[in-house]
SERO-4910 file (N, C-alpha, C, O; in steps of 0.05 Angstrom, whole numbers):
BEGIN
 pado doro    nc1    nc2    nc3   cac1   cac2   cac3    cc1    cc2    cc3    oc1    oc2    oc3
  Unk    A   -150   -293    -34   -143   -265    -39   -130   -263    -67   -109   -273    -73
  Unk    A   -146   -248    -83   -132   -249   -114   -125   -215   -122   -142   -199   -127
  Unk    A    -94   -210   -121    -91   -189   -122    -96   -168   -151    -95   -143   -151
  Unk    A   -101   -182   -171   -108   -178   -193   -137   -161   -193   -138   -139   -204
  Unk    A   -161   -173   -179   -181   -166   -171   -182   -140   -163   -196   -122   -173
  Unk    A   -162   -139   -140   -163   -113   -124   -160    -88   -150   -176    -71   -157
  Unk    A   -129    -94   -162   -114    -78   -185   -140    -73   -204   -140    -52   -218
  Unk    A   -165    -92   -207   -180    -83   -228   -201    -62   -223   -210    -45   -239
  Unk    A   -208    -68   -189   -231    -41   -181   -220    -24   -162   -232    -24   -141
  Unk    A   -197     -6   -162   -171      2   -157   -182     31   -168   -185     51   -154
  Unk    A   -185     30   -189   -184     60   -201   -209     77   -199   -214    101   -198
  Unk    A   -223     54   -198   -253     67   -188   -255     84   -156   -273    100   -150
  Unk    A   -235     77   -141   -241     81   -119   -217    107   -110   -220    123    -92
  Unk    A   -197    104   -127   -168    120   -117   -176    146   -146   -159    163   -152
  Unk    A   -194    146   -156   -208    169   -172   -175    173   -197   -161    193   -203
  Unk    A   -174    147   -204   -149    153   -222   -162    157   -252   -151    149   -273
  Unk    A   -184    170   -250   -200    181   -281   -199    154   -302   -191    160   -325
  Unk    A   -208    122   -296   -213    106   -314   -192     85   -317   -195     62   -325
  Unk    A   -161    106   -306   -138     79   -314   -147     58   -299   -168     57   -285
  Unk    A   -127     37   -305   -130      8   -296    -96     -3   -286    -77    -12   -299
  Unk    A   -100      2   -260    -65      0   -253    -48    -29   -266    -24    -32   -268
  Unk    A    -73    -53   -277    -57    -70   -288    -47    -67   -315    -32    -85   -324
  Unk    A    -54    -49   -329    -37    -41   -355     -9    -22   -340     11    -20   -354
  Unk    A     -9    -12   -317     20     -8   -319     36    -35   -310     59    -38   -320
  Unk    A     28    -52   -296     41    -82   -292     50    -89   -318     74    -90   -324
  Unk    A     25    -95   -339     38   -105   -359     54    -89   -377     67   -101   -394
  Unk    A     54    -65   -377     79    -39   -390    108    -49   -380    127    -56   -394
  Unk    A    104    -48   -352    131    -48   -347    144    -79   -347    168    -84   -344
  Unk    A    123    -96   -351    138   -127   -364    144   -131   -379    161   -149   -383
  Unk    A    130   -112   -398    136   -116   -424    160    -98   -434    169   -104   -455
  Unk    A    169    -80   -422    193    -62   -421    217    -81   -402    240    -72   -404
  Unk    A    216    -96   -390    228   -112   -375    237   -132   -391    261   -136   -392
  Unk    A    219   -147   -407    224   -164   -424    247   -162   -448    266   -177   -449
  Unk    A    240   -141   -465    248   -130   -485    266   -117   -476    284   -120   -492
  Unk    A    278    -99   -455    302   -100   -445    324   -122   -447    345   -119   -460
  Unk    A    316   -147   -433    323   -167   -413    340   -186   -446    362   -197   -447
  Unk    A    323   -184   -467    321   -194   -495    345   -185   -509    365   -198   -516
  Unk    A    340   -154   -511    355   -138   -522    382   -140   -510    398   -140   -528
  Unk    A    396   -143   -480    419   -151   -476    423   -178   -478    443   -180   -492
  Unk    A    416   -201   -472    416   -229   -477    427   -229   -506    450   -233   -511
  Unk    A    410   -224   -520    409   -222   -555    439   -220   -562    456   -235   -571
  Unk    A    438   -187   -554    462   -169   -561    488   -180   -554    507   -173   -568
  Unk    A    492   -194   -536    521   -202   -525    521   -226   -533    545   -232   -537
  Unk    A    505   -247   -539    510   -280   -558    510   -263   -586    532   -259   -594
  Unk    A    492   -255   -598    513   -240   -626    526   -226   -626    536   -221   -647
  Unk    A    534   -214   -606    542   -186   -609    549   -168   -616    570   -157   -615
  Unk    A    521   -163   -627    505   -138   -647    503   -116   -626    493   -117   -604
  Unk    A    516    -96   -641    522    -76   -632    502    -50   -622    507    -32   -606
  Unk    A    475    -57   -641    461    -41   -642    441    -46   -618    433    -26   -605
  Unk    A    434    -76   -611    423    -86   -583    431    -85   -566    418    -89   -546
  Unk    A    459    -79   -568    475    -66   -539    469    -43   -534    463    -35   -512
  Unk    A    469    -26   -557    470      2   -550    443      5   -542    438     18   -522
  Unk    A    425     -7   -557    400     -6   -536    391     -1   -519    378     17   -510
  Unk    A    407    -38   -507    403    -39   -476    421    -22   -463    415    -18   -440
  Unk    A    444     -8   -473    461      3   -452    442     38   -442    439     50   -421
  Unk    A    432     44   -475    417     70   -471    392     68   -456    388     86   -440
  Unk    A    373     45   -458    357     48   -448    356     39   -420    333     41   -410
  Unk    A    378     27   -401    389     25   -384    394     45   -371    386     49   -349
  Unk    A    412     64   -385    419     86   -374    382    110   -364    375    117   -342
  Unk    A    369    113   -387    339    114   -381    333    109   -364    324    128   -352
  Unk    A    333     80   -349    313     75   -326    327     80   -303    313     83   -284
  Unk    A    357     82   -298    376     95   -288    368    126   -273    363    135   -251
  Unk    A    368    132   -296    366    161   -285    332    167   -278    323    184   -262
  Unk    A    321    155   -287    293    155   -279    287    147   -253    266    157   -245
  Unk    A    294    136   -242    294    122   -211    311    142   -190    304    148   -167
  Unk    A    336    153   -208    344    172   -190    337    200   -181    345    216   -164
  Unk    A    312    199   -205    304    225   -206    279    223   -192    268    245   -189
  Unk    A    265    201   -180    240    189   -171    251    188   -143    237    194   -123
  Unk    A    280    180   -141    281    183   -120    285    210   -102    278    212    -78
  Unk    A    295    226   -117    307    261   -106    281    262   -104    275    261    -80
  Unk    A    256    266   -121    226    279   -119    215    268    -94    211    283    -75
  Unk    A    210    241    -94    206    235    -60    217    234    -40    207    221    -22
  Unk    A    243    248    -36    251    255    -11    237    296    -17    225    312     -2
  Unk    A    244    297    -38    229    336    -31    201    338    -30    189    357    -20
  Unk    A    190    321    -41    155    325    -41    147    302    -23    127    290    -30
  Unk    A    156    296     -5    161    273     25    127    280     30    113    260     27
  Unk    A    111    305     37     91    322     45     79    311     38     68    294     51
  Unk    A     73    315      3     53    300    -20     49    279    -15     27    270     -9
  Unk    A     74    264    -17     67    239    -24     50    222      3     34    204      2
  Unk    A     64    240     35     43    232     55     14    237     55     -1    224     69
  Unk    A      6    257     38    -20    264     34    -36    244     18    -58    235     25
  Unk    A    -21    236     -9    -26    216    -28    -33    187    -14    -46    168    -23
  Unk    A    -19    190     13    -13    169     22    -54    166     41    -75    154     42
  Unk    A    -43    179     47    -70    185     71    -97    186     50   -118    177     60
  Unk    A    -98    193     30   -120    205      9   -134    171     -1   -157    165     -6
  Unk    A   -110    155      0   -108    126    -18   -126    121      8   -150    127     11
  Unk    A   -113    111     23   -123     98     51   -155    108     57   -173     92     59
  Unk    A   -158    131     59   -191    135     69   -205    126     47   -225    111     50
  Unk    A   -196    137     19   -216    125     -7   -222    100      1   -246     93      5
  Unk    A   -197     81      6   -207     51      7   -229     43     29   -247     27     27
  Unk    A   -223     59     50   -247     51     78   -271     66     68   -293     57     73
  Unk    A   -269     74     63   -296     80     43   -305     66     31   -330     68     28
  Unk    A   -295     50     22   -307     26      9   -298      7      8   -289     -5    -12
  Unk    A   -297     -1     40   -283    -26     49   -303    -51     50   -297    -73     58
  Unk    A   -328    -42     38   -350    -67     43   -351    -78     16   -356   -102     14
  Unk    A   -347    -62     -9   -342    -63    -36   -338    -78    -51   -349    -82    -73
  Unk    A   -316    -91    -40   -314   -110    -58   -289   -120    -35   -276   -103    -23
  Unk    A   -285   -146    -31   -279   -163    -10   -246   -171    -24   -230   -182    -10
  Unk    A   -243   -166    -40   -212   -170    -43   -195   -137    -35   -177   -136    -18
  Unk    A   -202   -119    -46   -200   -102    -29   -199    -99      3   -180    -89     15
  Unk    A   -221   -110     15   -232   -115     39   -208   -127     51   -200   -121     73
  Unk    A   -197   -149     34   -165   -167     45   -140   -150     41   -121   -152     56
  Unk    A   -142   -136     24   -120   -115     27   -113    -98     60    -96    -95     78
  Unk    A   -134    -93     53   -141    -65     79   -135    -76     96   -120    -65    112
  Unk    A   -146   -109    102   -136   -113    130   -114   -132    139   -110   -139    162
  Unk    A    -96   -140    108    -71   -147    112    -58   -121    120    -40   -125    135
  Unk    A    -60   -100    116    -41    -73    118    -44    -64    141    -24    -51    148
  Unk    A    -65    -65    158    -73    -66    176    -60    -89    199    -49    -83    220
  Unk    A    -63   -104    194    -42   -130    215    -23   -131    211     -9   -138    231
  Unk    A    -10   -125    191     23   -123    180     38    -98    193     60   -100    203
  Unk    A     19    -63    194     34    -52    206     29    -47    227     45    -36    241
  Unk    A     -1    -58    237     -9    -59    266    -14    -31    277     -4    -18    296
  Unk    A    -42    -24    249    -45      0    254    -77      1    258    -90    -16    270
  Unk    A    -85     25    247   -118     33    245   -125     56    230   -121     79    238
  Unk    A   -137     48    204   -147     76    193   -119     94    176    -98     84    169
  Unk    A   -125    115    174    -99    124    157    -82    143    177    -58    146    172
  Unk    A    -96    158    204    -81    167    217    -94    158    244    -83    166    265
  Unk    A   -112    145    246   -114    137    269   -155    118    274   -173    128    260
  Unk    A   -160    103    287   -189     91    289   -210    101    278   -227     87    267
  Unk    A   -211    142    280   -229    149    274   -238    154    252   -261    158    245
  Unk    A   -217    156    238   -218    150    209   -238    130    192   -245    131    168
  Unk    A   -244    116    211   -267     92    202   -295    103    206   -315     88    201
  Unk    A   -298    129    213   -325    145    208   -335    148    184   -359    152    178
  Unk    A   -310    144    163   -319    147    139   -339    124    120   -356    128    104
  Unk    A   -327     99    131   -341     84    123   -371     87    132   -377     97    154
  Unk    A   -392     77    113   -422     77    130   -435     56    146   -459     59    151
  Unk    A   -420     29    156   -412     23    164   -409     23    198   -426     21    216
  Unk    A   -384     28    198   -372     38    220   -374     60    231   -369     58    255
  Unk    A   -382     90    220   -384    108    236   -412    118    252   -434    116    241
  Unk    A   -410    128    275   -414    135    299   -440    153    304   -448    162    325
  Unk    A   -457    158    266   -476    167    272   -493    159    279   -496    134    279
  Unk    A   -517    182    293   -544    160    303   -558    151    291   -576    138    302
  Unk    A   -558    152    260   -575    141    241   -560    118    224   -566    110    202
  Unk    A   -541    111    239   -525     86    235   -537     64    251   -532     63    276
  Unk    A   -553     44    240   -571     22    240   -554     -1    247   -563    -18    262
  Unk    A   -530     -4    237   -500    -26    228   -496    -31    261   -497    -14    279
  Unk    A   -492    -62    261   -485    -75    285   -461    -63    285   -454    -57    308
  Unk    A   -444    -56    266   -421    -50    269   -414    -15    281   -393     -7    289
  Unk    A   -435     -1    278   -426     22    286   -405     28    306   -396     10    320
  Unk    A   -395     56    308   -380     54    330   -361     39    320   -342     54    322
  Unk    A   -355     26    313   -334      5    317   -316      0    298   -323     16    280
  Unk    A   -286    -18    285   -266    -15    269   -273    -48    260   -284    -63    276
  Unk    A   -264    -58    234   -248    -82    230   -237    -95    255   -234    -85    277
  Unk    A   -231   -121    247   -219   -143    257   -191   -129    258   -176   -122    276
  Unk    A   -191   -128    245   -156   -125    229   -146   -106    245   -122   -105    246
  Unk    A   -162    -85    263   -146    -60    275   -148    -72    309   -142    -58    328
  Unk    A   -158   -100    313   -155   -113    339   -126   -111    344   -108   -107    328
  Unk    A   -126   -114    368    -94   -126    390    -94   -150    388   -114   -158    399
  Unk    A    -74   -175    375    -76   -192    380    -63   -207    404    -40   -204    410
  Unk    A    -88   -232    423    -73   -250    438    -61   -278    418    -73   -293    404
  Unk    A    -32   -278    425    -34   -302    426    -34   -331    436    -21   -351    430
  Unk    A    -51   -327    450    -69   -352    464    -90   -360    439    -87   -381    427
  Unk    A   -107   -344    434   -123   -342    407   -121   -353    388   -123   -338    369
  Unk    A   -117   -378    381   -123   -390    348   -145   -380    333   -140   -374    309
  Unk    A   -161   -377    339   -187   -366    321   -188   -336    318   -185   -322    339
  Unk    A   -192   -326    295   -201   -299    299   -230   -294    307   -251   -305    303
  Unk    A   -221   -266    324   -256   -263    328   -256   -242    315   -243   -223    321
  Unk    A   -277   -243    289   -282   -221    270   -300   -194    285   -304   -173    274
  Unk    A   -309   -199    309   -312   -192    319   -310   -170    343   -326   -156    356
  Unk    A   -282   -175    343   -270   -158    363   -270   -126    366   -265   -114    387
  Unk    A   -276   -116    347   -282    -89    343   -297    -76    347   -296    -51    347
  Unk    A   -321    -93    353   -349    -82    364   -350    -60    373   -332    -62    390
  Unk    A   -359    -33    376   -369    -16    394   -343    -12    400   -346     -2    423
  Unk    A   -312    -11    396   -297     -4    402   -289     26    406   -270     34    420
  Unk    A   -305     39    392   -289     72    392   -308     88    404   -309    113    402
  Unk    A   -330     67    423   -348     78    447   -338     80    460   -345    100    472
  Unk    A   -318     69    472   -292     61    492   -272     98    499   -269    114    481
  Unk    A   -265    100    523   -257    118    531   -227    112    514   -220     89    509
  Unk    A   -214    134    506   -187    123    490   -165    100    502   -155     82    489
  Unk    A   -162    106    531   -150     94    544   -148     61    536   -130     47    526
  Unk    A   -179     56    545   -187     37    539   -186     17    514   -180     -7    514
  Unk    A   -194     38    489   -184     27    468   -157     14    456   -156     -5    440
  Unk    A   -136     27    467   -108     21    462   -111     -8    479    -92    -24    477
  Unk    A   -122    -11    488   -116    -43    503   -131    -58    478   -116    -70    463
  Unk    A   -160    -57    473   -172    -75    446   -162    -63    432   -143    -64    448
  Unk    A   -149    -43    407   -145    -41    383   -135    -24    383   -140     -7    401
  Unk    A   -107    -18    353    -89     -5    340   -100     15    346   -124     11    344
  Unk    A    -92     53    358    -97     71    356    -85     80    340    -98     99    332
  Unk    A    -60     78    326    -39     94    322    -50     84    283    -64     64    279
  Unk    A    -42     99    262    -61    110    232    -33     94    223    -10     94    232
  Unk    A    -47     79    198    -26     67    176     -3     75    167     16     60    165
  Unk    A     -3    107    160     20    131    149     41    130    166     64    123    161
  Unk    A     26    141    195     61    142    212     77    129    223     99    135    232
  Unk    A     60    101    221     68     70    222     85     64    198    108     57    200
  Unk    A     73     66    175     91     63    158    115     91    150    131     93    131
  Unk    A    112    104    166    141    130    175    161    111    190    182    101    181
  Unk    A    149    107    214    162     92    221    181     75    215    205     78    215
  Unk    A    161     50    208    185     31    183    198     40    180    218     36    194
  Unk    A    200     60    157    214     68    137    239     79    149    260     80    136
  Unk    A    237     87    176    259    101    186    266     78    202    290     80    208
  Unk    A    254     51    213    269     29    226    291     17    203    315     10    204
  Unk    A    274     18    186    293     -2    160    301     12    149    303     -3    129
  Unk    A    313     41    137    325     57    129    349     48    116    353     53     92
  Unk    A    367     34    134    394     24    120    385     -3    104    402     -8     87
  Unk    A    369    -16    105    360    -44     90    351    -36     62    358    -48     42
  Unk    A    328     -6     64    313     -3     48    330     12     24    325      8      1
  Unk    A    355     33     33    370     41     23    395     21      4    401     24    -20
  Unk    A    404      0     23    423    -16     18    406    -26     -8    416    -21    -30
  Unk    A    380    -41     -8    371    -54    -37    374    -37    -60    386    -45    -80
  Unk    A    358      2    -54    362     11    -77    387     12    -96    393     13   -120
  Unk    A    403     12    -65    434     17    -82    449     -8   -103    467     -7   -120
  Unk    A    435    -28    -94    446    -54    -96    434    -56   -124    446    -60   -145
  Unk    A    407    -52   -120    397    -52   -150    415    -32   -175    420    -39   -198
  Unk    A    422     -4   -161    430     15   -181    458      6   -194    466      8   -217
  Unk    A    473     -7   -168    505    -12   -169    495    -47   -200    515    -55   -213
  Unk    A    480    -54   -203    470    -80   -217    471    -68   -234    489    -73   -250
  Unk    A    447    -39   -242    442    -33   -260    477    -24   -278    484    -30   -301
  Unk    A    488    -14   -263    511      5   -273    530    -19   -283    552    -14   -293
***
């Protein structure tokens, strides 16, 4: 799994008009760096002007984070839409390119979900969805990755998804995740709330 890969055919698919999300990786290393320089520097000479630097441009990423943060607690809506919009683009073209393909279905076992709000979501792919002019062994059916796992099971069965969303719903919740990536990851976010909070702060109280 090479995450670089993913980051390079990324923009093609999340319709980000040509960017390439690994030039913001290397932006903000390279702003990391030259930060990191600029105080190191400044306090073994201590040149005044590399302090004030880092202290200004400190203060910059400061308030930038706090202001990133107020916007996503009020546009909470958006950013769930953004959220949901990312997710179907990718099952759309989850056959595409196979590092991708490992994304989707680490995120998928990690939050022990399906789709962006729920299995059927996987209509989108051509693939998996449920028309009659869908030829694909796989019709009907989800990823591996949105299986129930036993663990009795050492092996995966890539398999397990077969024909799954022929299945009366009931049914399904016994073989595979019903419940969509988004409100799973709501969830989280509200299990770990005090963890996820405690870092930001920890980071800001560092920064300060």
């Amino acid at each position: 799994f090479h995450p670089q890969g993913v980051l390079s055919n990324i923009s093609s698919i999340t319709d980000l008009g040509g960017f390439d999300p690994v030039w913001l990786f290397l932006v903000v290393g390279g702003v990391m760096f030259i930060l990191g320089f600029a105080g190191c520097i400044g306090a073994l000479r201590e040149n005044t002007f590399l302090l004030k630097f880092f202290s200004v441009f400190l203060g910059i990423i400061f308030f930038l984070e706090l202001t990133a943060g107020v916007l996503a607690f009020v546009f909470k809506d958006w950013i769930k839409d953004q959220l949901y919009f990312f997710i179907n683009n990718n099952i759309r073209a989850y056959r595409d390119d196979i590092d991708l393909q490992n994304l989707i279905d680490f995120t998928q076992e990690y939050w022990q979900c399906c789709g962006a709000f729920g299995a059927d979501d996987w209509n989108l792919n051509i693939y998996f969805n449920c028309t009659d002019s869908n030829a694909s062994r796989e019709r009907c059916g989800v990823p591996f990755s949105c299986c129930t796992k036993d663990p009795a099971e050492d092996v995966i069965n890539t398999q397990c998804g077969y024909d799954a969303r022929q299945k009366p719903e009931v049914d399904q919740q016994i073989v595979i995740y019903t419940k969509g990536c988004v409100p799973q990851f709501e969830k989280w976010l509200q299990d770990n709330l005090t963890i996820v909070a405690g870092i930001f702060i920890g980071i800001a109280l560092l920064q300060v």
